[in-house]
MINU-87209 format. One record per residue (C-alpha): residue in three letters; residue number from 1; z negated, x negated, y. Coordinates in pm, 1 decimal. Example, Ala and Ser with C-alpha at 12.3 -4.5 7.8 and 13.67 -1.06 7.14 Angstrom:
<rs>
<r aa="ALA" i="1" w="-780.0" u="-1230.0" v="-450.0"/>
<r aa="SER" i="2" w="-714.0" u="-1367.0" v="-106.0"/>
</rs>
This chain:
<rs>
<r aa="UNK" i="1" w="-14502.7" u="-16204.5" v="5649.0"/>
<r aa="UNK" i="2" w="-14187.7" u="-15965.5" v="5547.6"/>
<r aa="UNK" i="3" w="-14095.6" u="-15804.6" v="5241.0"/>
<r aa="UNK" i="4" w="-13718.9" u="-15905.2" v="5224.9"/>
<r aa="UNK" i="5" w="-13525.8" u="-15693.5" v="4943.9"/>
<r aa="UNK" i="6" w="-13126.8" u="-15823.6" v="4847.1"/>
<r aa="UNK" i="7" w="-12835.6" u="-15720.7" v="4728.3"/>
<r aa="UNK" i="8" w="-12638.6" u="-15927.0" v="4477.0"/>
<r aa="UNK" i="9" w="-12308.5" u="-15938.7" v="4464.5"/>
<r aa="UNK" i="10" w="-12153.2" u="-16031.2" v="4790.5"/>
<r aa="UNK" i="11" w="-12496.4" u="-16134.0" v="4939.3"/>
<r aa="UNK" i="12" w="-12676.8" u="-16404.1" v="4678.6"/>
<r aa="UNK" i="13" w="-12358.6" u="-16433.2" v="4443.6"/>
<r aa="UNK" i="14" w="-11985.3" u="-16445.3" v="4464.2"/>
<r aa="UNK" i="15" w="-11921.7" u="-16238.0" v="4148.2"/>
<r aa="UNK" i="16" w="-11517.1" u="-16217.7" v="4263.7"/>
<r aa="UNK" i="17" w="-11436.8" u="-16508.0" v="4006.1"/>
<r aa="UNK" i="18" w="-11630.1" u="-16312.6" v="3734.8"/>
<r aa="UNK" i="19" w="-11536.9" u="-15969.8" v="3787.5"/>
<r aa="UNK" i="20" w="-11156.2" u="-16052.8" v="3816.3"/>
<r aa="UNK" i="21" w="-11123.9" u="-16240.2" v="3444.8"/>
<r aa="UNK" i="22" w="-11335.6" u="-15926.0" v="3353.5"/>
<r aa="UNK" i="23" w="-11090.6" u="-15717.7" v="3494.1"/>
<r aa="UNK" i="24" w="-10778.8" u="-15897.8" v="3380.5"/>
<r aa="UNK" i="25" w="-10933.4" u="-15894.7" v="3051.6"/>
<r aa="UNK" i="26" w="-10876.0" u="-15505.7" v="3038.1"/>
<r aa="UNK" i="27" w="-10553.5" u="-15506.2" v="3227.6"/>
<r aa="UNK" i="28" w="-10384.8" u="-15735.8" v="2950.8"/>
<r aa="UNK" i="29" w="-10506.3" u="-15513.1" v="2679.7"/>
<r aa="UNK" i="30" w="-10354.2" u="-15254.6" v="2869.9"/>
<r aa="UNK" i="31" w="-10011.6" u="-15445.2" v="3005.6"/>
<r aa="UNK" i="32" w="-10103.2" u="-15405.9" v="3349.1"/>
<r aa="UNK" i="33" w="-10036.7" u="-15631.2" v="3636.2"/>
<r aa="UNK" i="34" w="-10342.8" u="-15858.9" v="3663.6"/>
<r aa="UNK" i="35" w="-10594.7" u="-15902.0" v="3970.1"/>
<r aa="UNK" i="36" w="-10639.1" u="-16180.5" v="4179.9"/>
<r aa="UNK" i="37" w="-10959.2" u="-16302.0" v="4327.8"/>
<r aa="UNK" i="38" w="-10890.5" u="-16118.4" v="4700.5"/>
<r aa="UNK" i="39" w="-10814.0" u="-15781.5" v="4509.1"/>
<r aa="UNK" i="40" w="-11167.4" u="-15832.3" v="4344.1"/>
<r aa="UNK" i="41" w="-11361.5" u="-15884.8" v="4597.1"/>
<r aa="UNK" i="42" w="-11154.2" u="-15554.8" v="4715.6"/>
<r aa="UNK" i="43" w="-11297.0" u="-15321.1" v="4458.2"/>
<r aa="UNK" i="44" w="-11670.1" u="-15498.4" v="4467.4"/>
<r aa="UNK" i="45" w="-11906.8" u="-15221.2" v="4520.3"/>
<r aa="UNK" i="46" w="-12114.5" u="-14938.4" v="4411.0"/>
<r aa="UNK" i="47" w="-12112.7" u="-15069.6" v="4057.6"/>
<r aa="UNK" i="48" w="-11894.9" u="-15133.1" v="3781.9"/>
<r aa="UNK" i="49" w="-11773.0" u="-14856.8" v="3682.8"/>
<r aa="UNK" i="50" w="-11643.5" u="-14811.2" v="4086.9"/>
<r aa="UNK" i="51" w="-11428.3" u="-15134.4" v="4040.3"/>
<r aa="UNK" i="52" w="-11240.0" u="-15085.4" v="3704.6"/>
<r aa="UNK" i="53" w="-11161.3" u="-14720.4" v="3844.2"/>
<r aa="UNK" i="54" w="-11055.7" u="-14920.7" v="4152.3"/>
<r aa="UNK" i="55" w="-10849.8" u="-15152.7" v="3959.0"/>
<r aa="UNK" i="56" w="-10681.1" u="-14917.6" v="3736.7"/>
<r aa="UNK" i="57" w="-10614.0" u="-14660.7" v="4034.8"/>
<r aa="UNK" i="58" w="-10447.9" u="-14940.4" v="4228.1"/>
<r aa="UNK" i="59" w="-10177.6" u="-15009.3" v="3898.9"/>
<r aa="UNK" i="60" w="-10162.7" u="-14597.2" v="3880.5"/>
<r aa="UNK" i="61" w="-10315.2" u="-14586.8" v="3528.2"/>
<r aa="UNK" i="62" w="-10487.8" u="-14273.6" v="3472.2"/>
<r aa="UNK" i="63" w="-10806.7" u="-14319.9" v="3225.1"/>
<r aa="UNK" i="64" w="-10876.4" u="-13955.8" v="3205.1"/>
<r aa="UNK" i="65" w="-10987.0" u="-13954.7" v="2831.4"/>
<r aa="UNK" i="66" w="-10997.3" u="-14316.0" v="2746.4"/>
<r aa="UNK" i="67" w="-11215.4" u="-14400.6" v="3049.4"/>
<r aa="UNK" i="68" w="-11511.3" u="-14450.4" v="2864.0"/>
<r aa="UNK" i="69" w="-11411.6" u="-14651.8" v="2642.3"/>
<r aa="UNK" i="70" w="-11250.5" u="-14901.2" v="2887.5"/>
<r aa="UNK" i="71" w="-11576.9" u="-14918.7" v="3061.3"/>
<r aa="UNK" i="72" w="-11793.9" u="-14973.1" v="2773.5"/>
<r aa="UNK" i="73" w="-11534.7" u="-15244.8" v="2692.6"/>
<r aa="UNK" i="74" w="-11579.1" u="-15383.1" v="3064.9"/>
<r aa="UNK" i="75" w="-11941.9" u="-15390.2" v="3041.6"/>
<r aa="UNK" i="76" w="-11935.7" u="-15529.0" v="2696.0"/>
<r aa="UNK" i="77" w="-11730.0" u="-15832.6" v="2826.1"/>
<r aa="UNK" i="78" w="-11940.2" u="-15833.7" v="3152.4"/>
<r aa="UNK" i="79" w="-12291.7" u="-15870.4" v="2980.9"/>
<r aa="UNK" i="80" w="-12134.2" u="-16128.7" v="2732.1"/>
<r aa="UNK" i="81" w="-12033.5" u="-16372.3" v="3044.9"/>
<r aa="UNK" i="82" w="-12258.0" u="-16643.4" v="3093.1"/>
<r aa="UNK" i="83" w="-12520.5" u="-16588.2" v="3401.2"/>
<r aa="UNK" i="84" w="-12409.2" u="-16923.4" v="3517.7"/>
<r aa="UNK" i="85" w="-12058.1" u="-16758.4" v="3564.4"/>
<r aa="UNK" i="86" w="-12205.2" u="-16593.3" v="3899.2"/>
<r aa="UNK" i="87" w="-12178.3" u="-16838.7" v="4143.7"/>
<r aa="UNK" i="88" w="-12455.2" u="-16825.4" v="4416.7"/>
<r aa="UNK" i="89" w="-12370.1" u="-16841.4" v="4778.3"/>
<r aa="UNK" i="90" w="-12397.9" u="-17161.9" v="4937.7"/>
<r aa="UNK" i="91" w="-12776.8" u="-17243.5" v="5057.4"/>
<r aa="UNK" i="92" w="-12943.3" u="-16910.2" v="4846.9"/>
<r aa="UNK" i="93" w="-13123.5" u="-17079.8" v="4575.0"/>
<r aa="UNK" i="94" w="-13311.4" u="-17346.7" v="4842.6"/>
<r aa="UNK" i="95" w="-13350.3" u="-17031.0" v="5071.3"/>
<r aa="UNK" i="96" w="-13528.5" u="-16847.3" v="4854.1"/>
<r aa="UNK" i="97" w="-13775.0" u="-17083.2" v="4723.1"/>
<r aa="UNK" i="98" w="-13820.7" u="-17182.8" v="5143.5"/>
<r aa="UNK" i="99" w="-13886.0" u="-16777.5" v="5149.8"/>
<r aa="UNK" i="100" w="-14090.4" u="-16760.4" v="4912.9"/>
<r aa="UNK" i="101" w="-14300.2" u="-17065.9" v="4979.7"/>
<r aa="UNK" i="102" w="-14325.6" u="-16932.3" v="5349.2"/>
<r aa="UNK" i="103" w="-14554.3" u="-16603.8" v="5186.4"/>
<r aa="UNK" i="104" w="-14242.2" u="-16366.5" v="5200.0"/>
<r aa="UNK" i="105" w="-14226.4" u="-16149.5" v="4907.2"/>
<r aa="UNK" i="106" w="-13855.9" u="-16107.8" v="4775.4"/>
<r aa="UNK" i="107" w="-13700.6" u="-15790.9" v="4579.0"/>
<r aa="UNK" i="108" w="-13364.2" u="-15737.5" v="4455.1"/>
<r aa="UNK" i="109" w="-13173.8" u="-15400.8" v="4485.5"/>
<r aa="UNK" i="110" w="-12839.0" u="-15397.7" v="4337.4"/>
<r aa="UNK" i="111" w="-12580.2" u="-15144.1" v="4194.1"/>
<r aa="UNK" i="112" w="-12480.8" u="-15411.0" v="3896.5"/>
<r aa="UNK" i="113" w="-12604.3" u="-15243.4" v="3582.5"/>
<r aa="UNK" i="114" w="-12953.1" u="-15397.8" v="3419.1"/>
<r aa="UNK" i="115" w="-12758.2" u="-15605.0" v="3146.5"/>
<r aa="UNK" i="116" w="-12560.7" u="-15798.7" v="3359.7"/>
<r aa="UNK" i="117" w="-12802.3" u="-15830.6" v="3595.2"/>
<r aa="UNK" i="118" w="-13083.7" u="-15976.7" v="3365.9"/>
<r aa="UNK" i="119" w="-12813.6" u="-16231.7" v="3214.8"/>
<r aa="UNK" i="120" w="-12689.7" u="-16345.7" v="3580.5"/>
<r aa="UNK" i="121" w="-13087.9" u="-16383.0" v="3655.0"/>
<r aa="UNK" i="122" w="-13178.4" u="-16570.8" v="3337.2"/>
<r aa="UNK" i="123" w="-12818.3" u="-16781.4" v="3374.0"/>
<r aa="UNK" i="124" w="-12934.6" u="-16890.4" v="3773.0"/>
<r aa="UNK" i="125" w="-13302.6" u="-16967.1" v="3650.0"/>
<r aa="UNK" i="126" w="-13396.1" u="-16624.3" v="3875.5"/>
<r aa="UNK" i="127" w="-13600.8" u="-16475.7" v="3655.9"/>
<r aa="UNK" i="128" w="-13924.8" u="-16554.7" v="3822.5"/>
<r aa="UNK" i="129" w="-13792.9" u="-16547.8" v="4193.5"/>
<r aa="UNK" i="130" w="-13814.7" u="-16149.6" v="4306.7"/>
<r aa="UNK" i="131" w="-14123.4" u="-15912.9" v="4219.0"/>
<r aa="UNK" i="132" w="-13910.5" u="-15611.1" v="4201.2"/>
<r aa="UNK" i="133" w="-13594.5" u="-15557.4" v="4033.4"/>
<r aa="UNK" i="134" w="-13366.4" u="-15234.4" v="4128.1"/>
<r aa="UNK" i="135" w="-13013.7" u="-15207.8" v="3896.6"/>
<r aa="UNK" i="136" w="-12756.3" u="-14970.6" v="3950.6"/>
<r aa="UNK" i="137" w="-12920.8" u="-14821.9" v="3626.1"/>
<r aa="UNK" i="138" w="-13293.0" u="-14818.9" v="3723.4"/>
<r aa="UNK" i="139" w="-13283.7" u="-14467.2" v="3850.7"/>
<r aa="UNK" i="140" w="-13065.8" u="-14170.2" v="3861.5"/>
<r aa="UNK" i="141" w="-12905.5" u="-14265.5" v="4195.1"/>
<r aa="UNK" i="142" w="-12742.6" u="-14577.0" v="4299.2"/>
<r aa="UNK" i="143" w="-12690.9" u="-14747.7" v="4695.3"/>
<r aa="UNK" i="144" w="-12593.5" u="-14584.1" v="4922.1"/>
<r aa="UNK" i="145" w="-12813.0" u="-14348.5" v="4798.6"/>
<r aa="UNK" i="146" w="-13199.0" u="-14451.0" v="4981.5"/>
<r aa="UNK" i="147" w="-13403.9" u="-14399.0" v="4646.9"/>
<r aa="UNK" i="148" w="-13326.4" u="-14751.3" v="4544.6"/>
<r aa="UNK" i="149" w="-13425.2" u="-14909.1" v="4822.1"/>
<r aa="UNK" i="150" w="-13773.1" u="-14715.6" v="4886.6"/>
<r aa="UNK" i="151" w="-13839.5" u="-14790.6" v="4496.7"/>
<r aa="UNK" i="152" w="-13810.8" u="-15166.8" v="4594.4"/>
<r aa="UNK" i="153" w="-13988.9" u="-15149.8" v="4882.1"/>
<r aa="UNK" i="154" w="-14262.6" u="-14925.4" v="4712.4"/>
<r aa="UNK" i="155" w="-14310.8" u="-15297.3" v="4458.0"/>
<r aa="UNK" i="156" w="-14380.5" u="-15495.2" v="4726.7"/>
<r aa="UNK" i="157" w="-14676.5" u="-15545.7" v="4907.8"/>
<r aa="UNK" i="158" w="-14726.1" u="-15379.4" v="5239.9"/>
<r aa="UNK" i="159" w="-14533.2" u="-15576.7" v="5501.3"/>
<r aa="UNK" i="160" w="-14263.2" u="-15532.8" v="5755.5"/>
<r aa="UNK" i="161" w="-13967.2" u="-15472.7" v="5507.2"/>
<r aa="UNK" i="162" w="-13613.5" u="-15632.0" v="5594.8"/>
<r aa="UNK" i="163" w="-13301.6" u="-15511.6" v="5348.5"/>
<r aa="UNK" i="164" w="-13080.6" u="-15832.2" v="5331.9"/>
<r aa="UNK" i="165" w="-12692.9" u="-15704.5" v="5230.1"/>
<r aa="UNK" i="166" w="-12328.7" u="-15825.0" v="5315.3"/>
<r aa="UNK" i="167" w="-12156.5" u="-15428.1" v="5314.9"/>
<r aa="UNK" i="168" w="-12070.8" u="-15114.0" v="5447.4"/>
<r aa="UNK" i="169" w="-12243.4" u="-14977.9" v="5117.0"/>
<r aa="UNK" i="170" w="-12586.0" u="-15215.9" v="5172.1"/>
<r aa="UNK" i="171" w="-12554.4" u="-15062.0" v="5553.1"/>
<r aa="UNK" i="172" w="-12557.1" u="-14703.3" v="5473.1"/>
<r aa="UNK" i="173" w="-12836.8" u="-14708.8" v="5181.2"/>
<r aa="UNK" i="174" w="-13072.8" u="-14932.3" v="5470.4"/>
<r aa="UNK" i="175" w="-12962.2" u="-14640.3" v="5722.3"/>
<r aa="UNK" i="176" w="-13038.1" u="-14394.4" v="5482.7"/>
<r aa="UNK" i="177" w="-13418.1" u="-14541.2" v="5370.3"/>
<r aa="UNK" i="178" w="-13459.8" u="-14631.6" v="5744.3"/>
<r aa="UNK" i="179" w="-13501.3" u="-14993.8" v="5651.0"/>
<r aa="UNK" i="180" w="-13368.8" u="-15276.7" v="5904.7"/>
<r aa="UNK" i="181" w="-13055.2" u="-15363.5" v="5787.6"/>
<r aa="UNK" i="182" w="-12963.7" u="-15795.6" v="5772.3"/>
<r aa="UNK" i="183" w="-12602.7" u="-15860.1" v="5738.2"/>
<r aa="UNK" i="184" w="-12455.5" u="-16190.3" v="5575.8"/>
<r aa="UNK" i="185" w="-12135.8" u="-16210.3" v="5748.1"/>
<r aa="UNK" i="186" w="-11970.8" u="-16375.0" v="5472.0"/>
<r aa="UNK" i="187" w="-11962.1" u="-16114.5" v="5178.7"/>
<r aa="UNK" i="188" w="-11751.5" u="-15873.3" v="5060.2"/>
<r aa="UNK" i="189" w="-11773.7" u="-15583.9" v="5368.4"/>
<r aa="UNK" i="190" w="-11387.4" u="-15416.2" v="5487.7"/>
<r aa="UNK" i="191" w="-11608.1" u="-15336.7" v="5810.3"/>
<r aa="UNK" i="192" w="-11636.6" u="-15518.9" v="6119.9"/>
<r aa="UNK" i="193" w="-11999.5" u="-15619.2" v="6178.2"/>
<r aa="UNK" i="194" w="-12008.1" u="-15369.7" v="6536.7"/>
<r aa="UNK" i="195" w="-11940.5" u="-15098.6" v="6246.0"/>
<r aa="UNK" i="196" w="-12206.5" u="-15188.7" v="6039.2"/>
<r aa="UNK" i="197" w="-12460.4" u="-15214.9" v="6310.5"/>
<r aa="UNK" i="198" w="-12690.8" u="-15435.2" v="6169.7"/>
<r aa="UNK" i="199" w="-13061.5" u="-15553.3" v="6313.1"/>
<r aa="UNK" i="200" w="-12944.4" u="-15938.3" v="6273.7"/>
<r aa="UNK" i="201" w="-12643.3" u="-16126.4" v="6119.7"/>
<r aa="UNK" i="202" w="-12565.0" u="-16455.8" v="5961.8"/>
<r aa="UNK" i="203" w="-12347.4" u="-16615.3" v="5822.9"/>
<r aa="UNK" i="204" w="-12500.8" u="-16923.1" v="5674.4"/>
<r aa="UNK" i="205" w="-12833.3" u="-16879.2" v="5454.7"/>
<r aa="UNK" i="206" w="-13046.9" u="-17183.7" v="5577.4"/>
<r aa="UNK" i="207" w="-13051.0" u="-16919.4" v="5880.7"/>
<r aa="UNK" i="208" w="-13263.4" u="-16642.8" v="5732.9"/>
<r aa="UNK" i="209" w="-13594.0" u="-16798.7" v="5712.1"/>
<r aa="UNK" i="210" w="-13619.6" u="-16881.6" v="6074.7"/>
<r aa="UNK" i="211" w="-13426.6" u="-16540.3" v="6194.0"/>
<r aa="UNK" i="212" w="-13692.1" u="-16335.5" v="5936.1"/>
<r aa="UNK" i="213" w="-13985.3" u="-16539.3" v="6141.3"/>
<r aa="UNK" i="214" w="-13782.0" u="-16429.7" v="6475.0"/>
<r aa="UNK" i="215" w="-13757.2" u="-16038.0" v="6396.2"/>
<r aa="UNK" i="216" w="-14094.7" u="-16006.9" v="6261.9"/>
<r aa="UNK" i="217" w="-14295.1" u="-15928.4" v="6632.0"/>
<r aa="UNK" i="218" w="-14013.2" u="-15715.8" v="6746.1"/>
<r aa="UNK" i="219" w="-14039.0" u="-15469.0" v="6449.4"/>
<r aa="UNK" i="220" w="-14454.5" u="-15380.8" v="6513.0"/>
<r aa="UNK" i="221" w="-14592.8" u="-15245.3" v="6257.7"/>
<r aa="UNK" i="222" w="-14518.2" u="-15267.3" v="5868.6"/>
<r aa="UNK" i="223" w="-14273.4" u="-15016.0" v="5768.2"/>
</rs>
């Protein structure tokens, strides 16, 4: 059996919808031109506080002193969305009860903050489905950085690990903890996949079971 840890947004959920009423939310308090769902899934990455910088760079606003206080309105707005808001991926929610029903134990490692993450959780009925739970606020680093990843990994049991993400940003933090990277092709990456270099790839999630079962006598030994 594997230990499979995800990522979030871009992987199990398309946040995009979410993110960019969020977003416009700010921008019409400001009178800024407003984001459409492409430029979201743009500026998806490395947290929140990554994509209203993003946002606001791109309409060459500079939030020097009142940054703060646009991103504690952000998050404010962001934990108040209903978790149903986050639309899951077509295929995740049957995948990972197959998964789990299959012995694999399931983490989730993502650089959303713990507020929003626990309200997209509870909104999906998800709050039972992973053993570990890794926010962009659970320690002092965030993905790329490795230290989230080994933390998740560290919650499950011992088993080959697999780290299940859909960017350049989910690539570099599995580089970095030397976990085998598993790409979902149809995220929110600006990389092409021979960048990335993933283990495996695909692109539709009734896949992963059977291509976690394939990998699992080429990588040996639990990692």
């Amino acid at each position: 059996m594997a230990s499979l840890i995800f990522d979030l947004d871009g992987t199990l959920v398309d946040s995009a919808e979410l993110l960019k009423d969020v977003g416009n939310t700010i921008l019409d308090e400001l009178e800024l031109p407003r984001l459409s769902v492409e430029e979201s899934r743009r500026y998806i990455g490395n947290g929140a506080r990554a994509y209203l910088e993003r946002a606001l760079r791109a309409r060459h606003y500079h939030a020097d002193k009142n940054f703060p206080d646009l991103l504690s309105r952000f998050m404010t707005l962001y934990t108040e969305a209903p978790g149903s808001s986050n639309k899951s991926m077509p295929f995740v929610i049957e995948t990972l009860k197959n998964l789990a029903r299959g012995g694999h134990s399931l983490a989730l490692c993502t650089n959303k903050p713990t507020a929003p993450t626990q309200v997209l959780l509870k909104g999906l009925d998800w709050a039972e489905t992973f053993q570990a739970v890794i926010c962009g606020d659970t320690l002092e680093h965030r993905k790329p950085h490795p230290a989230p990843l080994l933390e998740a990994r560290r919650k499950l049991p011992v088993a080959s690990t697999f780290y299940v993400g859909d960017s350049e940003v989910d690539a570099a933090a599995a580089g970095a903890a030397d976990i085998p990277f598993i790409l979902f092709s149809q995220g929110y990456r600006s990389k092409s996949i021979e960048e990335l270099q993933p283990l495996a790839t695909f692109d539709d999630f009734r896949e992963l079971p059977a291509l976690v079962n394939s990998l699992l006598p080429e990588t040996g030994a639990a990692r």
